[in-house]
PAZAVEX-122835 format. One line per field, with one value per residue: residue number from 1; residue in one letter; z, y, x of N, C-alpha, C, CB in turn. Coordinates in steps of 0.2 Angstrom, whole numbers, plus 5000, padded with zeros to 4 digits. Glycine has a CB too. Example, Ala and Ser with C-alpha at 12.3 -4.5 7.8 and 13.67 -1.06 7.14 Angstrom:
<pts>
n [1	2]
res [A	S]
n.w [5039	5035]
n.v [4972	4989]
n.u [5066	5064]
ca.w [5039	5036]
ca.v [4978	4995]
ca.u [5062	5068]
c.w [5039	5039]
c.v [4984	5000]
c.u [5066	5064]
cb.w [5045	5029]
cb.v [4978	4997]
cb.u [5057	5070]
</pts>
This chain:
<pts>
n [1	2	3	4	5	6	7	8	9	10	11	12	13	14	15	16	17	18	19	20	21	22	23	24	25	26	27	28	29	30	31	32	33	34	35	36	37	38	39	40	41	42	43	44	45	46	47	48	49	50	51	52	53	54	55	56	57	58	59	60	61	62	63	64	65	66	67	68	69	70	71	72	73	74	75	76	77	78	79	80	81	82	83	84	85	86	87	88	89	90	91	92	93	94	95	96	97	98	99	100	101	102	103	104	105	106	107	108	109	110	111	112	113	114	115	116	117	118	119	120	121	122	123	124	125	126	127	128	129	130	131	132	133	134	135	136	137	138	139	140	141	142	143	144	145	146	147	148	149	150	151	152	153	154	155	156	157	158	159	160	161	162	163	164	165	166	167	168	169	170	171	172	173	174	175	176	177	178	179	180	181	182	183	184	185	186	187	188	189	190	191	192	193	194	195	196	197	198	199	200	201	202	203	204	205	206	207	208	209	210	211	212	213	214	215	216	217	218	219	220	221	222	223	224	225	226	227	228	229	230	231	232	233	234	235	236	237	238	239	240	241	242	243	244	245	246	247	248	249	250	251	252	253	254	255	256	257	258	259	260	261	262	263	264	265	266	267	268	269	270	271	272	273	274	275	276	277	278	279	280	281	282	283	284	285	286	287	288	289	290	291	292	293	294	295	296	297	298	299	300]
res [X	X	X	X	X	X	X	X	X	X	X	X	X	X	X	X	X	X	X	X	X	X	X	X	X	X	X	X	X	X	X	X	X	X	X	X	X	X	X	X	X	X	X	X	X	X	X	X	X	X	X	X	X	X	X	X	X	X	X	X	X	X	X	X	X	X	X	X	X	X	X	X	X	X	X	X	X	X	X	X	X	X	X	X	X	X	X	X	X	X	X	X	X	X	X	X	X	X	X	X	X	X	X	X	X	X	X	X	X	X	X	X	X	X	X	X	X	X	X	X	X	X	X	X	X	X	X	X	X	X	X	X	X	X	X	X	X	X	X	X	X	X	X	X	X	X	X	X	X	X	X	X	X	X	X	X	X	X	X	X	X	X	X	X	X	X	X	X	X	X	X	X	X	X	X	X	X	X	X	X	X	X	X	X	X	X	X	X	X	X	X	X	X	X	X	X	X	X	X	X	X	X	X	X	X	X	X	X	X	X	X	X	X	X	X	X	X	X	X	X	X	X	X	X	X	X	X	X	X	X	X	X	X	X	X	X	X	X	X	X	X	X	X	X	X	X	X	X	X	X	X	X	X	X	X	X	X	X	X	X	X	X	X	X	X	X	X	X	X	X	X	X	X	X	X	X	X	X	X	X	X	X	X	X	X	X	X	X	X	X	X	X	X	X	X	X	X	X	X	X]
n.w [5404	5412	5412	5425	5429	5435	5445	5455	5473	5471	5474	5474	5473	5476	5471	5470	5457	5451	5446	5454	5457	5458	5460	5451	5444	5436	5445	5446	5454	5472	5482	5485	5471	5473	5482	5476	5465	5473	5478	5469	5467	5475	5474	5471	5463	5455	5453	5449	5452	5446	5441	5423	5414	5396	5390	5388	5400	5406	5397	5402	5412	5412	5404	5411	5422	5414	5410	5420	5424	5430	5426	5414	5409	5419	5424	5421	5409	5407	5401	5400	5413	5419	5421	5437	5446	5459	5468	5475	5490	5493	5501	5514	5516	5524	5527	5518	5510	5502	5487	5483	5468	5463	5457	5448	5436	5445	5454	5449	5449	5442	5443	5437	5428	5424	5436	5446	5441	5445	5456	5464	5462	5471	5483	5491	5494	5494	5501	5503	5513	5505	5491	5494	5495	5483	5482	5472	5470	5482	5484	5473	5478	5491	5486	5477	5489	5494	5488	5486	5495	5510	5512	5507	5511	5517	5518	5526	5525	5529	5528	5527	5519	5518	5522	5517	5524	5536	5551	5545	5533	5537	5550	5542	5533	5541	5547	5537	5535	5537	5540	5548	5546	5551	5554	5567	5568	5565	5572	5583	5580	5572	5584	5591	5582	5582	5595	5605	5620	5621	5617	5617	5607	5607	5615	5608	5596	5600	5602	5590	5585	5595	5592	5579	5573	5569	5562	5565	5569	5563	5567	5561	5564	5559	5558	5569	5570	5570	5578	5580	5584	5583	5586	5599	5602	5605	5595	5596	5584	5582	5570	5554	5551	5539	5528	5521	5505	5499	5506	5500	5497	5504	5516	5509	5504	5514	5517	5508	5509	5522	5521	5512	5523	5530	5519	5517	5529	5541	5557	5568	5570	5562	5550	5553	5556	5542	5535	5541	5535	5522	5519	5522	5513	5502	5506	5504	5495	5477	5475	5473	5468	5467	5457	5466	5463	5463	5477	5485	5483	5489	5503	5504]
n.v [5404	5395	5392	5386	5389	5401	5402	5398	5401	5418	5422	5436	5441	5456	5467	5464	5456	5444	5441	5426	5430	5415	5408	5399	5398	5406	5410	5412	5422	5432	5439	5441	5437	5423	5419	5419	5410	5398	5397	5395	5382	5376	5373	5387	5402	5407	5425	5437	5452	5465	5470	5473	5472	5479	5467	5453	5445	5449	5443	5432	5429	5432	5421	5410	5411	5408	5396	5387	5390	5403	5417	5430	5442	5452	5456	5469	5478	5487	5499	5508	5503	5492	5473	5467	5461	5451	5449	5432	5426	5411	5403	5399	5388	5389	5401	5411	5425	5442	5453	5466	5474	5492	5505	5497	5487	5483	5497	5504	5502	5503	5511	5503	5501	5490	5481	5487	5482	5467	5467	5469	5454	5448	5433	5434	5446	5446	5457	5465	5473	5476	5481	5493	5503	5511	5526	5528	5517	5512	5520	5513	5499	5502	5507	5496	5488	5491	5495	5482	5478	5477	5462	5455	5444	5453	5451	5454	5451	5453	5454	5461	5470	5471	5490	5495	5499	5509	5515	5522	5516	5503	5504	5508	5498	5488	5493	5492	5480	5463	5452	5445	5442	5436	5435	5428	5437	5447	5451	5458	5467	5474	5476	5486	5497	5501	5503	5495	5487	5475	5462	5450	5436	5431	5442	5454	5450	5452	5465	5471	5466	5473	5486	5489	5483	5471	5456	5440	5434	5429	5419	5415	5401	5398	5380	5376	5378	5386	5401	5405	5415	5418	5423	5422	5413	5404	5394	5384	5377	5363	5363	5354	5342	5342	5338	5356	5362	5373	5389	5398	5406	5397	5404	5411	5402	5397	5408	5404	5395	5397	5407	5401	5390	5400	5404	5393	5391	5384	5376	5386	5379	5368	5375	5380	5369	5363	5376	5375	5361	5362	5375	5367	5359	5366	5370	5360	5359	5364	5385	5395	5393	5377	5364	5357	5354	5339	5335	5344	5343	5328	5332	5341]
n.u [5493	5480	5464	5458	5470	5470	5459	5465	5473	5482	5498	5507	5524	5532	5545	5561	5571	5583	5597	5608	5625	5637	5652	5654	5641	5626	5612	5594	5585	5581	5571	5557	5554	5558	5547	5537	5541	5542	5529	5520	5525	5520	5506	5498	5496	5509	5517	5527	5531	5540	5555	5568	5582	5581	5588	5600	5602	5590	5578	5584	5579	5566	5564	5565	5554	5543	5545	5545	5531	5526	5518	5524	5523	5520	5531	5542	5550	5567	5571	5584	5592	5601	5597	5597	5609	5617	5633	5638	5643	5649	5656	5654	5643	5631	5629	5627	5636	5634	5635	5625	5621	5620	5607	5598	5587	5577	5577	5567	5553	5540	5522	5508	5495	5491	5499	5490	5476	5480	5485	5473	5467	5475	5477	5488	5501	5518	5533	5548	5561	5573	5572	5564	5573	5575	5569	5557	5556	5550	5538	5529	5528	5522	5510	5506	5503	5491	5484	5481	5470	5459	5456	5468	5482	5493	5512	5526	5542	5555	5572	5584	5597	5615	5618	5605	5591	5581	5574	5561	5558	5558	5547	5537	5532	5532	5518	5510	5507	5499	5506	5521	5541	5554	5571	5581	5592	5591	5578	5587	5593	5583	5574	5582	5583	5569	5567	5562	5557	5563	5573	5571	5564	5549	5544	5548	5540	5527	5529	5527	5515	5505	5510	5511	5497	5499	5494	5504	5517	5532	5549	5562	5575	5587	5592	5586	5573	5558	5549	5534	5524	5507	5489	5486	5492	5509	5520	5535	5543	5553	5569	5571	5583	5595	5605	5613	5615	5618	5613	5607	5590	5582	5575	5567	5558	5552	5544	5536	5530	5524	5516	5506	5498	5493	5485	5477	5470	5476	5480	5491	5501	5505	5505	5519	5528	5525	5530	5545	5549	5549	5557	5569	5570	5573	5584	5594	5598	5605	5605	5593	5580	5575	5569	5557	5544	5536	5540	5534	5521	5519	5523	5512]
ca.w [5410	5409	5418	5432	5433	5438	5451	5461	5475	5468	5477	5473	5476	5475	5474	5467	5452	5449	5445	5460	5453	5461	5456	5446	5439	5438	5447	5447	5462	5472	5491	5483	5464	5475	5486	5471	5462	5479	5482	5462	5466	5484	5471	5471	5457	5458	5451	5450	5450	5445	5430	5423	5409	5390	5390	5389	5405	5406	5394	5404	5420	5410	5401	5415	5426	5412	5408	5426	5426	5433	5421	5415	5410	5426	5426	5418	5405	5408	5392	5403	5419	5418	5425	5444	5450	5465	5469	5482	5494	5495	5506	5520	5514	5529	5530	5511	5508	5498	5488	5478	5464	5463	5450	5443	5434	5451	5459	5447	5447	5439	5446	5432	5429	5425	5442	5451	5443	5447	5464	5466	5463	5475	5491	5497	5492	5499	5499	5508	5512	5500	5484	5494	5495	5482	5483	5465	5472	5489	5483	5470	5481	5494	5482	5477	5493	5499	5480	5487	5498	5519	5510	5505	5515	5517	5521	5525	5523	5531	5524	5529	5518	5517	5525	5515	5528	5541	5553	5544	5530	5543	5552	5535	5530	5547	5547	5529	5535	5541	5543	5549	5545	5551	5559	5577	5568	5562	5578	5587	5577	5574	5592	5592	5578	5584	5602	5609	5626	5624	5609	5615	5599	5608	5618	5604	5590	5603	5604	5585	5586	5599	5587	5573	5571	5565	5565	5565	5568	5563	5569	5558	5569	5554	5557	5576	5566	5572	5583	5576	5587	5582	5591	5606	5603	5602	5593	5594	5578	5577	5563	5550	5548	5530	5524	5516	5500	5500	5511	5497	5496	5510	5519	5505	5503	5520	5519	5502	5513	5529	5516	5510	5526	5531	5515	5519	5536	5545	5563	5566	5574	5555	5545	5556	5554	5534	5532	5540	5531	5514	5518	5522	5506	5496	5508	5504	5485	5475	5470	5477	5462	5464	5455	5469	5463	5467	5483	5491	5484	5493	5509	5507]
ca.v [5403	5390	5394	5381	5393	5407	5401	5395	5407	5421	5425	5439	5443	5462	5469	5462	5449	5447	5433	5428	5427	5412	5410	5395	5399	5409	5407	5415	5425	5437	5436	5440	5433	5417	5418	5419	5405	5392	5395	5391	5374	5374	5372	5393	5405	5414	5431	5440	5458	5466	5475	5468	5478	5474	5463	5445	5443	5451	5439	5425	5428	5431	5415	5405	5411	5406	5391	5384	5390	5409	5421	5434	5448	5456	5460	5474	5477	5494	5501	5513	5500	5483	5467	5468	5456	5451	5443	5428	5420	5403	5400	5395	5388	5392	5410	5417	5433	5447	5461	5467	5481	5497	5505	5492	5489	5483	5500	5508	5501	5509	5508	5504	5501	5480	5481	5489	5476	5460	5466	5467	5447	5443	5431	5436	5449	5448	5462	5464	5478	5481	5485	5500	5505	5518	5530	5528	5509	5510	5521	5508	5496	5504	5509	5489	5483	5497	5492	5473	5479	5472	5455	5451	5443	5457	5448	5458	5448	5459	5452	5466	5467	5477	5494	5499	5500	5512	5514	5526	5510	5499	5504	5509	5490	5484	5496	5489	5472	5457	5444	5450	5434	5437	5429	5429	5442	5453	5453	5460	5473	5479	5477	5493	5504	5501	5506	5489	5486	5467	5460	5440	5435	5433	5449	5458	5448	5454	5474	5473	5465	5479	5492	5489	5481	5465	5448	5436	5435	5420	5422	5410	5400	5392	5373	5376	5380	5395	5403	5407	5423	5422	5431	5421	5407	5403	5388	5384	5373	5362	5361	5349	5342	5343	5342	5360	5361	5383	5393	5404	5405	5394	5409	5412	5393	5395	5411	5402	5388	5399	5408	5393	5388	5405	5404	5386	5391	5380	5379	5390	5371	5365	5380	5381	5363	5365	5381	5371	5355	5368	5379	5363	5356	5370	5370	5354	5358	5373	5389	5399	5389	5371	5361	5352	5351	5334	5333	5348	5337	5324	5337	5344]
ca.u [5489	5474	5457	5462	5475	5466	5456	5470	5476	5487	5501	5513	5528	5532	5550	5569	5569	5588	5604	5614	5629	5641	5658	5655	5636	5622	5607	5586	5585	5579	5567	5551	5553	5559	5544	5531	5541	5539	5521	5522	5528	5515	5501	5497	5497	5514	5517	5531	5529	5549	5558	5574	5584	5580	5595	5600	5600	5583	5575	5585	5575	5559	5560	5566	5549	5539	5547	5543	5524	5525	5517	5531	5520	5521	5540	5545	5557	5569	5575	5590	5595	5602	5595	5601	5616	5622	5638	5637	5651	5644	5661	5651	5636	5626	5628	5629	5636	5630	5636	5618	5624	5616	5604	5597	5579	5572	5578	5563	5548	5532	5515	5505	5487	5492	5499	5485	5473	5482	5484	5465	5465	5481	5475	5492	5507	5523	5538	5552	5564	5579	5567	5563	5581	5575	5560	5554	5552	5546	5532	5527	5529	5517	5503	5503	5501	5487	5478	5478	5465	5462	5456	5474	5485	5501	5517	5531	5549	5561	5577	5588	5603	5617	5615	5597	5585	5581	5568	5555	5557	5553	5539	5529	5532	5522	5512	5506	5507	5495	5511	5528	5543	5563	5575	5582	5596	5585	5575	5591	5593	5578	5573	5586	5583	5564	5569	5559	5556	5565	5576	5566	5561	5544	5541	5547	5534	5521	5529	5525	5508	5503	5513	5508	5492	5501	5493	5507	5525	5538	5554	5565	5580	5591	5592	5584	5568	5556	5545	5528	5520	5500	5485	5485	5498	5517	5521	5540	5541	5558	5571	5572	5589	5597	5613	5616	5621	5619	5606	5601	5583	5577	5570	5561	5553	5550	5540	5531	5526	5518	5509	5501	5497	5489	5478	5475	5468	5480	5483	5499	5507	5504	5508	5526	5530	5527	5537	5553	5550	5550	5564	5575	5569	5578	5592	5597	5600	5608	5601	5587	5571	5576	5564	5554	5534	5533	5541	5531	5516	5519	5524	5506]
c.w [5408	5414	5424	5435	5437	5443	5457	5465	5474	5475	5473	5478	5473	5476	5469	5463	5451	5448	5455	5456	5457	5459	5450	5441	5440	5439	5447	5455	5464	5478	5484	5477	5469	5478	5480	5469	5467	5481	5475	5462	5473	5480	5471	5465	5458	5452	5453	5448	5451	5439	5431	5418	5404	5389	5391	5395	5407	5404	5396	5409	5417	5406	5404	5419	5421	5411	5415	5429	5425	5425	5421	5412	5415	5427	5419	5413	5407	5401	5396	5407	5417	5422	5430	5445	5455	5467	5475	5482	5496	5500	5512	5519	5518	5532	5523	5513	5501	5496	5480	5475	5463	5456	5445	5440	5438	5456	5456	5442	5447	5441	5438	5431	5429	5431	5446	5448	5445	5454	5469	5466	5466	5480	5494	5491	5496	5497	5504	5509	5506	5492	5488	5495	5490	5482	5477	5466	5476	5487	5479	5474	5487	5492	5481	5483	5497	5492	5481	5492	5505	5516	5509	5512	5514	5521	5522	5527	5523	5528	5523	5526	5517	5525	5520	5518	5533	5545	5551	5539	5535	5544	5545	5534	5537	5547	5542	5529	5539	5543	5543	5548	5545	5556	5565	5576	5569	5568	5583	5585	5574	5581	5596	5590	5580	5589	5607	5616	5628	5617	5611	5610	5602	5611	5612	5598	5594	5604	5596	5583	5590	5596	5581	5569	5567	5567	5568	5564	5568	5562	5567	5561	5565	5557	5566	5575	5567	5575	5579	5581	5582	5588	5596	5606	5602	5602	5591	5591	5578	5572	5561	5548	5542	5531	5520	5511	5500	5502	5507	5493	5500	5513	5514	5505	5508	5521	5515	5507	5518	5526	5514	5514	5528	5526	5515	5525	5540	5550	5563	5571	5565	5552	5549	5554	5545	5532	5533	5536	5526	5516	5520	5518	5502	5500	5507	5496	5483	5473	5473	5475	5462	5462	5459	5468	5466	5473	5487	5489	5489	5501	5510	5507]
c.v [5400	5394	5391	5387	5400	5407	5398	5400	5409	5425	5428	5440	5449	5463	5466	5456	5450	5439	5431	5423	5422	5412	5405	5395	5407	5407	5412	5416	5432	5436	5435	5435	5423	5415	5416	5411	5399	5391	5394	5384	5371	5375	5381	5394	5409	5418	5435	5448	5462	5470	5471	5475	5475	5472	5457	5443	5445	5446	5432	5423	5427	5422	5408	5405	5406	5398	5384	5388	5399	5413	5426	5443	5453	5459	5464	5476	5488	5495	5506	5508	5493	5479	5466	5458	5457	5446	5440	5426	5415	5400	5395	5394	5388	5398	5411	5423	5435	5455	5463	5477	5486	5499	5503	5494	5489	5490	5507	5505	5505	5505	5508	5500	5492	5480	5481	5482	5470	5461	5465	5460	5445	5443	5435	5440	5446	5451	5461	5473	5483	5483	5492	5504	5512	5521	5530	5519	5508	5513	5516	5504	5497	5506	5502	5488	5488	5496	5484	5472	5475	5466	5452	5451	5447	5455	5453	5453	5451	5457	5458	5463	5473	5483	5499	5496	5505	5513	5517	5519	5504	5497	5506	5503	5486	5486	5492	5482	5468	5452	5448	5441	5438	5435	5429	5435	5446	5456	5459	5467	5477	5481	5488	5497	5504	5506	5501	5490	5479	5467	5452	5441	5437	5438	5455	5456	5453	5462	5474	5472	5472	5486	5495	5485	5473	5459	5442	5437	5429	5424	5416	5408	5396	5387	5372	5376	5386	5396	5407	5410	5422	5426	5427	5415	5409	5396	5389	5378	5370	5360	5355	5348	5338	5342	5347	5359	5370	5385	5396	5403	5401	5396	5410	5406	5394	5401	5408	5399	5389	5402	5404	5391	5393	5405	5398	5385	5386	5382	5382	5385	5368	5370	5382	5374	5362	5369	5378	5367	5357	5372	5371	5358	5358	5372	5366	5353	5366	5377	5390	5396	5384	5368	5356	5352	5345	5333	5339	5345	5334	5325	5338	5340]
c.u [5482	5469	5457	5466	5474	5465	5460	5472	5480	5493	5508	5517	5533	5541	5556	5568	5578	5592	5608	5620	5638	5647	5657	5651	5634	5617	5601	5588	5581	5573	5560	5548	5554	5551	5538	5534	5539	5531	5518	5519	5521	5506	5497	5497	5502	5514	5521	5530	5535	5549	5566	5574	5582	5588	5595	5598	5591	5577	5578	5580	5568	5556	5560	5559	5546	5539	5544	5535	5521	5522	5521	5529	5520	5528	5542	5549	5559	5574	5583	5595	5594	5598	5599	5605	5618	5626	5639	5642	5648	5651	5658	5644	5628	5625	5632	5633	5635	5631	5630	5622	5617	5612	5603	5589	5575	5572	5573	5556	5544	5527	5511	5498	5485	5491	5491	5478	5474	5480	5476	5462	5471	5476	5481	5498	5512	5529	5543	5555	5569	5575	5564	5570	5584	5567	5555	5551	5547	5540	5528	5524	5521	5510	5502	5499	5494	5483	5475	5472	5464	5459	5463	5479	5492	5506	5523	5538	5553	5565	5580	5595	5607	5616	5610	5591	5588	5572	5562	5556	5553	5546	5534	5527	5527	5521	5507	5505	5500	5501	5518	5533	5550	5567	5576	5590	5594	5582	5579	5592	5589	5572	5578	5585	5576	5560	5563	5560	5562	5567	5573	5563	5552	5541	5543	5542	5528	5520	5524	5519	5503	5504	5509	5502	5494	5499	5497	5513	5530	5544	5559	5573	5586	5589	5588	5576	5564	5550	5539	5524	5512	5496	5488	5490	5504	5517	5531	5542	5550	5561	5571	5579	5591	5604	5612	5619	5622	5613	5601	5594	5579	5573	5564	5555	5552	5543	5534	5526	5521	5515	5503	5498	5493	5483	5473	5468	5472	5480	5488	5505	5506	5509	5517	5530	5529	5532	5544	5553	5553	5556	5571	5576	5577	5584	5597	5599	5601	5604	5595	5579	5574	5567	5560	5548	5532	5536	5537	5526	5515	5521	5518	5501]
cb.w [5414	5410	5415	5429	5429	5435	5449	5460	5479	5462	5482	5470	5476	5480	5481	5474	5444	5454	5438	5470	5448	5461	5459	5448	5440	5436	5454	5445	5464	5465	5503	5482	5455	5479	5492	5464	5459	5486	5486	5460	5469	5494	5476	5474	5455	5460	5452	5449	5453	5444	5431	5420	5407	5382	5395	5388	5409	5402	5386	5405	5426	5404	5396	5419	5428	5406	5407	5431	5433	5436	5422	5408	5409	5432	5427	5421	5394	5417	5385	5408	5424	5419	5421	5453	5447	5469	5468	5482	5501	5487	5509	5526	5510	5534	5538	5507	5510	5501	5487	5485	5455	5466	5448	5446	5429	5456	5459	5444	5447	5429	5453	5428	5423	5424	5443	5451	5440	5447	5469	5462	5457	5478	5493	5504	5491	5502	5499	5507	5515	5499	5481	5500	5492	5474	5485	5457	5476	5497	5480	5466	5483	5496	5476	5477	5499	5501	5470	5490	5494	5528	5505	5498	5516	5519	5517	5530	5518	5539	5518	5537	5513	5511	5528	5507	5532	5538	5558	5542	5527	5548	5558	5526	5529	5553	5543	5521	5538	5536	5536	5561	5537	5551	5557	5584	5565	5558	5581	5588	5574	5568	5595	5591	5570	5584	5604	5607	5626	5628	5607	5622	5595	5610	5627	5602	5590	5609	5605	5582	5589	5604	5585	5570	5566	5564	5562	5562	5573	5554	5577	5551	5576	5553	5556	5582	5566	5564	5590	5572	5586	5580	5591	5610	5599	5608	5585	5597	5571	5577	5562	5544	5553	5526	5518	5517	5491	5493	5515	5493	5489	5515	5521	5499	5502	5525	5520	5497	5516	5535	5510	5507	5529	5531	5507	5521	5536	5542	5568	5570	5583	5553	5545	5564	5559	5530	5537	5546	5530	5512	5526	5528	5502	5491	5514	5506	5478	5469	5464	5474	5453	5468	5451	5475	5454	5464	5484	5492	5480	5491	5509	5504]
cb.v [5409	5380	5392	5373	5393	5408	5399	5392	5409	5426	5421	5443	5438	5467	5467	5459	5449	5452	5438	5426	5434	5408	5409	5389	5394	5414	5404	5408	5428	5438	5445	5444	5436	5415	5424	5427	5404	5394	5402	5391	5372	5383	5366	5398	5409	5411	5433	5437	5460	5459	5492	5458	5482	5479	5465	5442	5445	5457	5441	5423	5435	5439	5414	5405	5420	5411	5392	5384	5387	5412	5422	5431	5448	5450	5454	5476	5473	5495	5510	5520	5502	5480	5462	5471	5456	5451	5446	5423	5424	5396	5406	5397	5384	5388	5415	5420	5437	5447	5464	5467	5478	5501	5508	5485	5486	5475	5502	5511	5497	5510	5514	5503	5506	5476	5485	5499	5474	5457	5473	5470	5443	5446	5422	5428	5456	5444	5469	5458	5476	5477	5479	5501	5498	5518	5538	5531	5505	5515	5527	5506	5497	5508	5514	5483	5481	5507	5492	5468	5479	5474	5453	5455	5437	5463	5442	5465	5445	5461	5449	5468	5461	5479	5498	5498	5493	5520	5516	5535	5506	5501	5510	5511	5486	5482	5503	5490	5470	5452	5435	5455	5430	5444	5427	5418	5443	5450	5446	5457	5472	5477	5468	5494	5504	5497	5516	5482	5485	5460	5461	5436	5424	5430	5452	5459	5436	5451	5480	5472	5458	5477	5491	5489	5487	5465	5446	5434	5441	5412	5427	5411	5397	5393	5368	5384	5375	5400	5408	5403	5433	5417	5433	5419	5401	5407	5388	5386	5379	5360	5363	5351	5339	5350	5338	5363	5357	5388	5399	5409	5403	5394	5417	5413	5385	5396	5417	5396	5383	5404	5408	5385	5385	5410	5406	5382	5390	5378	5375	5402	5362	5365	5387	5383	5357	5368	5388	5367	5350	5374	5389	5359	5359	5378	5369	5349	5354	5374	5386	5406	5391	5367	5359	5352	5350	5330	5332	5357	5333	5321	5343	5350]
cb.u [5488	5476	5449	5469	5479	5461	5450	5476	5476	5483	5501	5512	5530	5526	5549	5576	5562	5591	5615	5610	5629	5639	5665	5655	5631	5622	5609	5577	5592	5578	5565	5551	5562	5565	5545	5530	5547	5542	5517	5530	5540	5517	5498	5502	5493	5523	5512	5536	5522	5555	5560	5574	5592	5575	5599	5607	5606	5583	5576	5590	5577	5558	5562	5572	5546	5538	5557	5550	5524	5532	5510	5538	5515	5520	5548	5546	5556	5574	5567	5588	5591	5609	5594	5592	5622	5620	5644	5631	5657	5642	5664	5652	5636	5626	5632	5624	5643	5624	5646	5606	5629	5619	5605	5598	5576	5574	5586	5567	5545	5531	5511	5510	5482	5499	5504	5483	5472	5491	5488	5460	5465	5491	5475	5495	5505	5524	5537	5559	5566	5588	5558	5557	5586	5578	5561	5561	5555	5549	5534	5530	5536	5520	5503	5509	5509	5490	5483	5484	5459	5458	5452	5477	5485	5501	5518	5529	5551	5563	5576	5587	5603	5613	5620	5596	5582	5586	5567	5555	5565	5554	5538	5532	5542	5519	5514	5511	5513	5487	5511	5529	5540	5566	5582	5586	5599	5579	5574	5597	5596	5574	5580	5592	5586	5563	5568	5561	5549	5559	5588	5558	5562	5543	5545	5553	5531	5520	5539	5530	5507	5507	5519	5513	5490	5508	5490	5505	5528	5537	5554	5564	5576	5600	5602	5588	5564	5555	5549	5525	5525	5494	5474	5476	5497	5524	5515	5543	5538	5560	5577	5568	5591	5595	5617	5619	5619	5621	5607	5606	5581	5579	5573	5565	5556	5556	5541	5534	5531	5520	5512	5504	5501	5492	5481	5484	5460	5485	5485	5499	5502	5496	5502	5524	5524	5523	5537	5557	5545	5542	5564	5577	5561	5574	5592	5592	5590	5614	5600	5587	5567	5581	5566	5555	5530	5532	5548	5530	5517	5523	5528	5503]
</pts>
């Protein structure tokens, strides 16, 4: 990392670093580790902050981060637990599926005193859910984001997958948040297990501003694009039309890019009109880290 590199804002990304493994390849993955690499490519400092096993695959993911910029010190190595895999059905490449294998190295991260310094230099963190799926995580997880102190922007990326979430996860996570980010599924269903008033994307963005203290909520609409809930505005931002080549990691580029725009200070009509243009970037090409530095360039 160069001294330039320093002083760029750092944004991590707390939680799952893993393969996703297709039938034909394997691919870098993972909400958060994507989310740090895209804000990477969006002129940031990304940072992944994970565990892998000491294993081939372990040393492939650490050397692919470094290879494309990311600093790899930050992830973990697990001397017991393998480097996490999940097997993807790209069948319909506008709704993946996902089966994420259990007790892995991301199912045990350590709080450790590295950690708790970086997070004292993140502008912005962001986590999601299923890294808290174990309690030796969540806890980590939570002490990061409470060591990034109320200057840092806290992003919460629900990305509810599987069945590992439940409402005490949940609400902890907005609780701990300044930005909320999930789709118009997501919305339905945590509209329920919340016990909301309204599953509308927008009367529920505003239960959870009102709830939990939360500044900002984008409620992402695949190819329709997404509704961005700030304090006093709704901005409904259309999609960018793409050919798909496979979904997976879009959301993620998408949250990179509303990131950027929040730390940017951008109108939240700007910073919503980035996020699609960027998640239908990496829509449009395989794999969760495609290589676009110079085409978000020329986006920002």
């Amino acid at each position: 990392m160069t001294h330039n590199d320093r002083e760029l804002p750092l944004v991590v990304g707390l939680g799952e670093l893993l393969w996703d493994c297709f039938a034909e390849s394997l691919r870098p993955g993972g909400a958060p580790a994507n989310v740090a690499f895209q804000a990477g490519q969006l002129g940031c400092q990304g940072a992944v902050c994970s565990r892998v096993g000491q294993d081939a695959l372990g040393d492939e993911l650490v050397a692919f981060l470094e290879f494309h910029g990311l600093d790899g010190q930050w992830v973990q190595r697990d001397a017991v637990h393998p480097t996490g895999t999940v097997t993807v059905d790209a069948t319909r490449a506008d709704h993946p599926e996902y089966i994420i294998h259990e007790n892995v190295a991301w199912d045990h991260l350590e709080w450790t005193a590295a950690w708790e310094r970086l997070m004292g230099r993140a502008a912005a963190v962001c986590f999601g859910t299923l890294a808290q799926r174990s309690a030796s995580s969540r806890e980590t997880i939570h002490r990061a984001v409470e060591a990034a102190g109320d200057a840092c922007l806290v992003v919460y990326d629900v990305n509810l997958r599987q069945q590992w979430y439940d409402a005490a996860i949940v609400e902890r996570s907005l609780a701990a948040s300044r930005a909320v980010k999930l789709n118009e599924h997501e919305v339905v269903i945590l509209a329920e297990l919340l016990g909301a008033e309204s599953a509308d994307p927008v009367s529920f963005a505003r239960s959870l501003q009102r709830r939990y203290a939360v500044e900002s909520v984008c409620v992402t609409r695949a190819e329709r694009g997404c509704l961005l809930v700030a304090a006093d505005e709704v901005v409904d931002s259309p999609g960018v039309a793409v050919e798909v080549a496979d979904a997976v990691g879009a959301g993620d580029a998408f949250t990179a890019a509303w990131i950027v725009g929040q730390l940017r200070g951008w109108p939240p009509t700007r910073q919503a009109a980035m996020a699609n243009q960027v998640g239908a970037l990496v829509a449009s090409r395989p794999g969760a880290m495609p290589p676009l530095r110079d085409e978000f360039t020329r986006l920002l």
